[in-house]
ZAMARGU-4260 file (C-alpha; in steps of 0.2 Angstrom, whole numbers, plus 5000, padded with zeros to 4 digits):
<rodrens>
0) 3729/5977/5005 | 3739/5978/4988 | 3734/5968/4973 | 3746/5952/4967 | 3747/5962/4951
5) 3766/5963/4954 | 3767/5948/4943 | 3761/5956/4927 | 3777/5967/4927 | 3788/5951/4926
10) 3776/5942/4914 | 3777/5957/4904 | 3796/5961/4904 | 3798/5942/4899 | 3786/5944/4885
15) 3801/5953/4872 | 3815/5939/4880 | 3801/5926/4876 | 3800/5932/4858 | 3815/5934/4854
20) 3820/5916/4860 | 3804/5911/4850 | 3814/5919/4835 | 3828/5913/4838 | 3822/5895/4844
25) 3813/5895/4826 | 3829/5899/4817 | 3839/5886/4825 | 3823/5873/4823 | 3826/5877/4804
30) 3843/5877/4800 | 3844/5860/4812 | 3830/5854/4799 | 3838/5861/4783 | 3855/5851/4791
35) 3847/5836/4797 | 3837/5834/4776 | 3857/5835/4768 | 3863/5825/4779 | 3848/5812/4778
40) 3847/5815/4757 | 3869/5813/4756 | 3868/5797/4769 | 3854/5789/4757 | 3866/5795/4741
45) 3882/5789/4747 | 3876/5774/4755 | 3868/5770/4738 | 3885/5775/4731 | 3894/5765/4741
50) 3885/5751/4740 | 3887/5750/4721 | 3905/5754/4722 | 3907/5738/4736 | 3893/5729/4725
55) 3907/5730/4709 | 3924/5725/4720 | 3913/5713/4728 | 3910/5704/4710 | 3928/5708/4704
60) 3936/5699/4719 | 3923/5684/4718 | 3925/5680/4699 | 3944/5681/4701 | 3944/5668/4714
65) 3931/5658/4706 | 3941/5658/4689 | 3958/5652/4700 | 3945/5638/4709 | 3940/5631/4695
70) 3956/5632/4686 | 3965/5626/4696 | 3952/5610/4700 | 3952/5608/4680 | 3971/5604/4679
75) 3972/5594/4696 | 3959/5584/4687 | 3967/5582/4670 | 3983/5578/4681 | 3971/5564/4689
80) 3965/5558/4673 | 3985/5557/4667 | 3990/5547/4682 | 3994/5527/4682 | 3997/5521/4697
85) 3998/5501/4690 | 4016/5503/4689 | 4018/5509/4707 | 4021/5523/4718 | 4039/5529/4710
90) 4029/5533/4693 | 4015/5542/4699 | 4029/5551/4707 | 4038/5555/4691 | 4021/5559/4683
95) 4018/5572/4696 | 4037/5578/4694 | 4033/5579/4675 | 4017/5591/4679 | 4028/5602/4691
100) 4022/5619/4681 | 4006/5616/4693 | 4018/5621/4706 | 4014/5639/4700 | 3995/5637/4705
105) 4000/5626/4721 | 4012/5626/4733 | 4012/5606/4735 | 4004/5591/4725 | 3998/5575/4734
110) 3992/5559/4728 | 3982/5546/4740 | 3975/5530/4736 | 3959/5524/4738 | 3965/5519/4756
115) 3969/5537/4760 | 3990/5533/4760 | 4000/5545/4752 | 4006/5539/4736 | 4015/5551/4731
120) 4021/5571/4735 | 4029/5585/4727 | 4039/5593/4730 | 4045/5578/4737 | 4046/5575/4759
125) 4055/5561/4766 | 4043/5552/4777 | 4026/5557/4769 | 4026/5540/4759 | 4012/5529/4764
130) 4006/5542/4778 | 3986/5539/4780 | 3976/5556/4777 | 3959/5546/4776 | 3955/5555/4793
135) 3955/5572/4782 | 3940/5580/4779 | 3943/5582/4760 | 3947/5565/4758 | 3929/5558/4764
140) 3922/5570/4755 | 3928/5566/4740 | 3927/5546/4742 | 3908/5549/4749 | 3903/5559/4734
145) 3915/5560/4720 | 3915/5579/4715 | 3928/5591/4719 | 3931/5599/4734 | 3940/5613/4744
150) 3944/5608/4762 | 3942/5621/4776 | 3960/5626/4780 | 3968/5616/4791 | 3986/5616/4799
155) 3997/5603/4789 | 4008/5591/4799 | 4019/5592/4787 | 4025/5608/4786 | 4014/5616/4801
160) 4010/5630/4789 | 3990/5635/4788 | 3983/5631/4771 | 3967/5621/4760 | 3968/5609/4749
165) 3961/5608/4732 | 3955/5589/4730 | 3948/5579/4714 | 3942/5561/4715 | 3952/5547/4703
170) 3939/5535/4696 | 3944/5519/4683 | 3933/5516/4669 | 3921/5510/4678 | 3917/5526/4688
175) 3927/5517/4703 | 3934/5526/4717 | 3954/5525/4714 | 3960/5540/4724 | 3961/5559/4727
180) 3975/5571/4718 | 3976/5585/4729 | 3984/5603/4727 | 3988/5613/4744 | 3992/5631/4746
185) 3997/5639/4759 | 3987/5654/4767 | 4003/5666/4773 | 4009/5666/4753 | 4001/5674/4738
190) 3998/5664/4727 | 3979/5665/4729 | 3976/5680/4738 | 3986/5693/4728 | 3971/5705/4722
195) 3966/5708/4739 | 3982/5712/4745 | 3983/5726/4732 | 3964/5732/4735 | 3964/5749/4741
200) 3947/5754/4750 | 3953/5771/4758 | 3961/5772/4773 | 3952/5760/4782 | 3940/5748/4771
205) 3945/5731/4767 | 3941/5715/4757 | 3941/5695/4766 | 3940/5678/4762 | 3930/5667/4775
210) 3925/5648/4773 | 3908/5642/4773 | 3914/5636/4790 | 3914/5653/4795 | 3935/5652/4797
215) 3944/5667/4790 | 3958/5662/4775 | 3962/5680/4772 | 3959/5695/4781 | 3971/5710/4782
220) 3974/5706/4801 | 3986/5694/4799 | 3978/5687/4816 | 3964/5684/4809 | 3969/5669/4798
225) 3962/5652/4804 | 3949/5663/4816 | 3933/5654/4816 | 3921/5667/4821 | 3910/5660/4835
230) 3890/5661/4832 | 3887/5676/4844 | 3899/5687/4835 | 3890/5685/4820 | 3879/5696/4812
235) 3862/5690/4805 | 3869/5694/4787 | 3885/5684/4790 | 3875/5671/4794 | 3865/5672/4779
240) 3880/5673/4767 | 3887/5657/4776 | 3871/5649/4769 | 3872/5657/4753 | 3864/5673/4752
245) 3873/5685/4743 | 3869/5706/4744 | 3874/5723/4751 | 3869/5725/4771 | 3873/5741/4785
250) 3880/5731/4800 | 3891/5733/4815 | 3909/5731/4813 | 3920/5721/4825 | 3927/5737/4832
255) 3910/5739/4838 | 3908/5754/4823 | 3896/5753/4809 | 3901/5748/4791 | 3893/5745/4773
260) 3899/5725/4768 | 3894/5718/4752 | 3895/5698/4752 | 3897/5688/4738 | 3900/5669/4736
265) 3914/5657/4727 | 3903/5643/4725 | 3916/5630/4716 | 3928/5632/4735 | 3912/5638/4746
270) 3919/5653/4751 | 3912/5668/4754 | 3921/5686/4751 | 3916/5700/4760 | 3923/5719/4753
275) 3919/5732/4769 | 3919/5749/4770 | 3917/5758/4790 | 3905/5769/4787 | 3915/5785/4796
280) 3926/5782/4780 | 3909/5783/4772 | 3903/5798/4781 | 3919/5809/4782 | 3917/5820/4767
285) 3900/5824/4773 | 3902/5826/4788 | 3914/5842/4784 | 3905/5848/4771 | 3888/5851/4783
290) 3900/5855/4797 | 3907/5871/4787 | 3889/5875/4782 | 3884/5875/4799 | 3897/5887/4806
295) 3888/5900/4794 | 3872/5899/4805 | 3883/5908/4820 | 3886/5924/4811 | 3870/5924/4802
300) 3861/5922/4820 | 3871/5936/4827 | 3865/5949/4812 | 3849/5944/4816 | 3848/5946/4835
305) 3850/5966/4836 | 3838/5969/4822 | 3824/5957/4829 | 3826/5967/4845 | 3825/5982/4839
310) 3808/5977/4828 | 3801/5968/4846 | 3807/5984/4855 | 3794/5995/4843 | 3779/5982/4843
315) 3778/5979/4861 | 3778/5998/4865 | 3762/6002/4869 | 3762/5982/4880 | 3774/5991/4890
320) 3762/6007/4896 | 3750/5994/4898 | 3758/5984/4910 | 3766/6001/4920 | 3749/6005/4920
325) 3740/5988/4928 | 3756/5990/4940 | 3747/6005/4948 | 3731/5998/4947 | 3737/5983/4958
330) 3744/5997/4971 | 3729/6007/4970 | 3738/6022/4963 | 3722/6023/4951 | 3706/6014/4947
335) 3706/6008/4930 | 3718/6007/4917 | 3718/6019/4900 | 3726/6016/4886 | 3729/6024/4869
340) 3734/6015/4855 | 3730/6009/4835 | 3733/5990/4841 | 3712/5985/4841 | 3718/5970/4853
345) 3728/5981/4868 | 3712/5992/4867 | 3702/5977/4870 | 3711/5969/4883 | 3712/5987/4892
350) 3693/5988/4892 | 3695/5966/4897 | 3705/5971/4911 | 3694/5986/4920 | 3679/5974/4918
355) 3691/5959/4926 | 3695/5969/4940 | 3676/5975/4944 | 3670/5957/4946 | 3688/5953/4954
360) 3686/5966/4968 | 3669/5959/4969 | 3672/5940/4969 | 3687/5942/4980 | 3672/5947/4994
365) 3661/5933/4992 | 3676/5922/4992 | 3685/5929/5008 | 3668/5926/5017 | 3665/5906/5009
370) 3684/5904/5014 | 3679/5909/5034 | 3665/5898/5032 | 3674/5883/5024 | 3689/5883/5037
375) 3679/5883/5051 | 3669/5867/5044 | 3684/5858/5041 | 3694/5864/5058 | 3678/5855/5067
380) 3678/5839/5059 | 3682/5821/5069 | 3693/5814/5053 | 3706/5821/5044 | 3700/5832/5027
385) 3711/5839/5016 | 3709/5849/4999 | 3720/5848/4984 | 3717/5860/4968 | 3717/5853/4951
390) 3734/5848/4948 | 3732/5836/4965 | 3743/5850/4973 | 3736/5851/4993 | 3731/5868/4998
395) 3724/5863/5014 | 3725/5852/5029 | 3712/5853/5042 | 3722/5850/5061 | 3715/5831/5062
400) 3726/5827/5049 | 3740/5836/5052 | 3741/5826/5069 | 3739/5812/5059 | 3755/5813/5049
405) 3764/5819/5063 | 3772/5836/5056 | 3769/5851/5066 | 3771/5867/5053 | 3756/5864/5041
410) 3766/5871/5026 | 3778/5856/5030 | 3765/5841/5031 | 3758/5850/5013 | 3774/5848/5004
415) 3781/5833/5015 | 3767/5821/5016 | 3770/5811/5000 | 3789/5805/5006 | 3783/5798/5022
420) 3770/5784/5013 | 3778/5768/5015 | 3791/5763/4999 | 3781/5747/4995 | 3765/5757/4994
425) 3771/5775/4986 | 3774/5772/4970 | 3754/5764/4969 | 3747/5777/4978 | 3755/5792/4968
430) 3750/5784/4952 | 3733/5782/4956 | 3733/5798/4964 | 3738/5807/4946 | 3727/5796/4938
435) 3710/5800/4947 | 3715/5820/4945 | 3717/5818/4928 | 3700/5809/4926 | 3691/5817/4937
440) 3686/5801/4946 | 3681/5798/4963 | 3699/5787/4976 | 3698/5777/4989 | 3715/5767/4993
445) 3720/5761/5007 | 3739/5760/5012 | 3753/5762/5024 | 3761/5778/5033 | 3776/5781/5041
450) 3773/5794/5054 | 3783/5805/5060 | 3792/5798/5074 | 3793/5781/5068 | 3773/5774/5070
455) 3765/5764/5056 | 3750/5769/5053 | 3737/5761/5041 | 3727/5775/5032 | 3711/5774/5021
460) 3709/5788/5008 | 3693/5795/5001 | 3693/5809/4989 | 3680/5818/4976 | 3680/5830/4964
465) 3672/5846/4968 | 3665/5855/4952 | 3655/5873/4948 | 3645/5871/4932 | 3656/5855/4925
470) 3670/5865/4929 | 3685/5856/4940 | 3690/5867/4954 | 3698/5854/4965 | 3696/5838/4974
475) 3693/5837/4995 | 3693/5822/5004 | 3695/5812/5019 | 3709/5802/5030 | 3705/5788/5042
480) 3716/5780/5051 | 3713/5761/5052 | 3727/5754/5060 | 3717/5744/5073 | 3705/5736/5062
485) 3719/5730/5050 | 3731/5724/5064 | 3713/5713/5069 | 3711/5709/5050 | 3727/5701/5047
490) 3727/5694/5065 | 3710/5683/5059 | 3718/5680/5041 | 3733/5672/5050 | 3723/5662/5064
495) 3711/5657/5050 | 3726/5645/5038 | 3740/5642/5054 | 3741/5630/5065 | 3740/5636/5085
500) 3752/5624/5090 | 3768/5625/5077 | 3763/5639/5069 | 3764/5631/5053 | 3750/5631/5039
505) 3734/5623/5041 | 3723/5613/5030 | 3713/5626/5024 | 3729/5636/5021 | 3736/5622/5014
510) 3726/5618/5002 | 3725/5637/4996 | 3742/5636/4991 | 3742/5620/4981 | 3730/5626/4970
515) 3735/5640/4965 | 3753/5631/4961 | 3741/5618/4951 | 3734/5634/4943 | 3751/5640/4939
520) 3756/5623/4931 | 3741/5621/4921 | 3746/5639/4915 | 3764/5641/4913 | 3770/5622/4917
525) 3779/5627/4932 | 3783/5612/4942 | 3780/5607/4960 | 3780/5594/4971 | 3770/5587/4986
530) 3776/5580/5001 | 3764/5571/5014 | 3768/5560/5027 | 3764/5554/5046 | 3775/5551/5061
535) 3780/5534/5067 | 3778/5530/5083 | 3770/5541/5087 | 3756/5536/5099 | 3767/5529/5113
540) 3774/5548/5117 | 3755/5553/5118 | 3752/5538/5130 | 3767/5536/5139 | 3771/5555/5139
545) 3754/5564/5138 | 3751/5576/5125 | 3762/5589/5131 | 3775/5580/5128 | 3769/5577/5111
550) 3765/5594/5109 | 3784/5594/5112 | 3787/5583/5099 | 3778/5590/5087 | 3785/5609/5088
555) 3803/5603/5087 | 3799/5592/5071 | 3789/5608/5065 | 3805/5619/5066 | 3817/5604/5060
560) 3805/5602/5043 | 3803/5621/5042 | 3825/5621/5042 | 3827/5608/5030 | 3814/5617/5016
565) 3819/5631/5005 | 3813/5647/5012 | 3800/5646/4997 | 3791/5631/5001 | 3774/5629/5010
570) 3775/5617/5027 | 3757/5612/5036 | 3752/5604/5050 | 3737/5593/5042 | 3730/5588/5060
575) 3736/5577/5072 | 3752/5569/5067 | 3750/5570/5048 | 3760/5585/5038 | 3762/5593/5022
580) 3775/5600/5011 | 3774/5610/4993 | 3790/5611/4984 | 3782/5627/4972 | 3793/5629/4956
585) 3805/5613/4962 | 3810/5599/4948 | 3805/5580/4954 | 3824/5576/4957 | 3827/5590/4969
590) 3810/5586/4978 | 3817/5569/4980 | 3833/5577/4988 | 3822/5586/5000 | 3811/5569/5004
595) 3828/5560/5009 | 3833/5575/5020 | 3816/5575/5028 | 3817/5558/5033 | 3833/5557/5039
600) 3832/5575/5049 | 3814/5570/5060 | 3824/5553/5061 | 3835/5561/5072 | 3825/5572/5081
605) 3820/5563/5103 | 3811/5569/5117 | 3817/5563/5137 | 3803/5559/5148 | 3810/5550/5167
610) 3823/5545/5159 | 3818/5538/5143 | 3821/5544/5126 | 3807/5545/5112 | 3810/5546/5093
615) 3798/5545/5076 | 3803/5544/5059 | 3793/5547/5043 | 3784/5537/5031 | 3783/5548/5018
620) 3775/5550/5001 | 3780/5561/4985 | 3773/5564/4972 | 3775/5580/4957 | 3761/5588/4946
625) 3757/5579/4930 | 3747/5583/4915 | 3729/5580/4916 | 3730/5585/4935 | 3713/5595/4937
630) 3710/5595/4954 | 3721/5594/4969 | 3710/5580/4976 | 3719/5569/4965 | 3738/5576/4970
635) 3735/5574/4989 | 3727/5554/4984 | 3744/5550/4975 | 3757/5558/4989 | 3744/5550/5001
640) 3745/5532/4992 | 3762/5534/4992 | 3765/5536/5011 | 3755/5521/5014 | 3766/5511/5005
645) 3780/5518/5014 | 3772/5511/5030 | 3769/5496/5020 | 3788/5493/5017 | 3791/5495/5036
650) 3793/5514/5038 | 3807/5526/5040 | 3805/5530/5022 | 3800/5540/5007 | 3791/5534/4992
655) 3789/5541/4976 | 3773/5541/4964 | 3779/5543/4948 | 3767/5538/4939 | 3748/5538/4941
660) 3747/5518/4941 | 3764/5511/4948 | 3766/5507/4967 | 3781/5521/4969 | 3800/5520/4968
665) 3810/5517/4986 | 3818/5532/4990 | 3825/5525/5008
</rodrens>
């Protein structure tokens, strides 16, 4: 019989591949390290850079357009301070025609009373005298509290063209309100907005002007102008700069890229100017630099690959006669293995290798005899045993089991057995079966099996590790099949909470199922509702019909209730003519929606007996789960009260307990 030492050869061959790989593997790991530090060290520099560089247009832009706010609220309120509107409208109209120089900070100016009418316009419009603007934003906030103020932009009837409007209050001597002078300028001109349209950020950065109301009055995208960015497009730090906060900040960009932005704010106009940089603009120069350095690893790795082979070829040299030599030991061309070499470790594991094979030739013996041994054991037993090794693989099968699963070679049900375990139990069982090999631990699970051929099976599990000395060799164990008893276990569960005659719940059932929904309000405030009620008329089918016609009766309003619920409600038959509903997870106005449809679908339900026709209808009582509810004692007493005073106000209808101490709303 020859010796599986045909392996050692391929191991051996491998070995030089392996190291060289290794070699290689190494040389990559480092330059991919010595690639991934420059670009981690030039990101941090150039995002530092950058950041400075957007920190400084930043400011530029913002003390520009703070300068132009505040001058040009100064000279709308020396022009207020100039204006006397005692002699009427047609001098404060010369005044403003005589300040017309403002016309190079503003494209229109405007006066308004203390009304909110236009007084007076320039350059002049016909049919803007006496217009009301009170309805304007800047107007109120001016008359409410008296400072300046920039208006979000708005659209002007006048001329439909988007613009703000600069606003200052007009107060006597008294500090009374008298009017707002106002200077508008429109966002489509430059009068404003002229160092942004000149800022050049490379190819693709930019600078914008956004109101505190988060509406864009300049942005390079012409489309842009007049966009209110909703809340979910904006970032957190956008958000933060619309309340003030000013910084630098990485964030994603509209075109779903990454970007640098540095936010600054114009506090006299609450604006807030944004100066952004994509960080592939960023990242460019870099990004070439360490892709050239990269391209010289290729022709530094092909140098290197003949000359590691040809240093791996010399050391693993005397490897080689080794392995031919072991080669010929495991065909029994010769008995042990020598070996001259200066490498002390070959030597040793030469002389390793002739000792191995000793107590191999003798172990293999005693194992081929325990082997016999063990198979005919196992071959005999009544239950199914199996044997895995250490990694949970199974090695053997005894023919119990075998027929258990169904499969017919037994290499098939070794590697097949796993797929045929039921999906809802296979992911449970694999897991626990990988965790009790790793640990060691002893398994029992029971679960379900899809046998060949179709057959459920239910299977119980055992299995042990089997260890020589603390060492792990493996793990057998046994398989039972114990469909019969679980068939008769779940046959008792369900006789034990069901009703015999409608099949619904019982009480005991019931009662299971409303607390643990009390359970799960008192724990996560999920609401549900209780249903209880009794049948109306009743008795006279029991004494006219005899209770299999009531039996009738009852199993058709058992299917009619069971039809009306959703599919995760919970119906019972509390005895006699008395049922139950839980409304799990259900709000109290669509528990009353079910209560009307109860009522109204037993209402039409009938039975015929000699000619006669029978009905009931429902008194019925509803009540929901409320704080302080501890027990489900006190549920069932308020859905019960509540159904007596359904009978009370003459039947046929449902009544709602909505609070501990009222008598209940009519629901029909």
């Amino acid at each position: 019989m020859p010796y599986p030492f045909s392996s050692y050869r391929r191991h051996a061959q491998s070995l030089k591949g392996r190291l060289m790989l290794g070699l290689l593997a190494t040389w990559i790991v480092v330059m991919a390290l010595l690639l991934l530090f420059g670009w981690r060290t030039g990101d941090d520099l150039l995002e530092s850079s950058n950041n400075t560089h957007l920190r400084y247009e930043a400011r530029l832009i913002a003390d520009d357009l703070t300068n132009q706010a505040q001058s040009r609220l100064g000279a709308l309120e020396r022009l207020g301070a100039e204006l006397d509107d005692e002699q009427g409208a047609a001098t404060v109209q010369d005044q403003l025609h005589g300040n017309a120089a403002l016309l190079e900070w503003f494209d229109r100016l405007v006066v308004m009373g203390g009304d909110g009418r236009v007084m007076a316009v320039w350059p002049e419009m016909t049919g803007t005298q006496g217009v009301d603007l009170s309805y304007r934003d800047y107007f109120r906030q001016v008359r409410d509290f008296r400072q300046p103020y920039v208006s979000e932009p708005f659209v002007s009837f006048m001329s439909e063209i988007p613009m703000v409007m600069f606003t200052v209050p007009r107060l006597d001597a008294q500090g009374r309100f008298m009017g707002v002078v106002g200077g508008a300028i429109h966002l489509n001109g430059d009068r404003l907005f002229r160092r942004l349209d000149r800022l050049r950020l490379g190819d693709q950065g930019y600078a914008s002007v956004m109101s505190v109301g988060g509406t864009y009055l300049y942005h390079p995208e012409d489309d842009q102008v007049l966009r209110t960015v909703p809340e979910d497009e904006r970032s957190d730090a956008r958000s933060l700069a619309l309340l003030g906060w000013e910084g630098e900040v990485r964030e994603p960009l509209p075109d779903h890229g990454i970007g640098y932005r540095a936010y600054r704010q114009i506090w006299p106009a609450n604006w807030i100017v944004s100066v952004t940089l994509p960080r592939d603009q960023v990242m460019a120069p870099l990004a070439g630099w360490l892709q050239r350095l990269g391209w010289w690893f290729v022709p530094v790795a092909c140098l290197l690959l003949p000359m590691i082979g040809w240093v791996l070829w010399l050391t693993l040299r005397p490897l080689m006669r080794l392995e031919r030599q072991i080669e010929q030991v495991g065909r029994g061309l010769r008995k042990r293995v020598t070996l001259k070499t200066r490498m002390h470790e070959l030597q040793q594991v030469a002389d390793t290798f002739n000792r191995v094979e000793v107590e191999r030739s003798q172990a293999l013996i005693s194992l081929q005899q325990r082997q016999a041994f063990l198979d005919a054991v196992l071959a005999s037993s009544p239950v199914g045993m199996f044997v895995t090794d250490t990694a949970g693989n199974m090695t053997y099968m005894n023919p119990v089991l075998i027929e258990l699963t169904g499969f017919s070679r037994v290499d098939d049900a070794r590697r097949e057995w796993a797929a045929y375990v039921h999906p809802d139990d296979r992911d449970t069982l694999l897991e626990l079966w990988r965790y009790h090999m790793a640990s060691g631990e002893g398994l029992k699970q029971q679960f379900r099996y899809c046998r060949q051929g179709g057959e459920l099976l239910w299977l119980e599990v055992h299995a042990g590790p089997v260890a020589d000395g603390g060492e792990a060799l493996g793990f057998v164990g046994t398989v039972k099949d114990i469909t019969a008893r679980r068939e008769e276990e779940a046959m008792r569960q369900w006789e034990a909470e069901h009703d015999p005659l409608t099949g619904l719940l019982n009480r005991r059932g019931f009662e299971r199922r409303l607390e643990e929904a009390l359970v799960d309000w008192r724990k996560t405030g999920t609401p549900s509702s209780l249903i209880l009620f009794d049948l109306d008329h009743f008795k006279p089918i029991n004494d006219e019909g005899g209770h299999a016609l009531g039996d009738v009766m009852l199993r058709r309003i058992a299917r009619v209730i069971d039809r009306e619920v959703r599919g995760s409600d919970h119906v019972a038959r509390q005895g006699g003519d008395e049922f139950a509903v839980l409304l799990p997870s259900c709000t109290p106005q669509h528990a009353e929606k079910i209560a009307r449809a109860l009522v109204d679908a037993v209402g039409r339900v009938d039975v015929q007996h000699e000619g006669r026709t029978y009905r009931v209808t429902l008194s019925l009582g509803l009540t929901s789960l409320r704080e302080g509810d501890q027990r489900i004692a006190a549920v069932i007493e308020r859905a019960d009260a509540a159904s007596y005073r359904a009978k009370r106000a003459g039947r046929n209808r449902a009544v709602v307990c909505h609070e501990a101490s009222d008598d209940g709303s009519l629901l029909k």
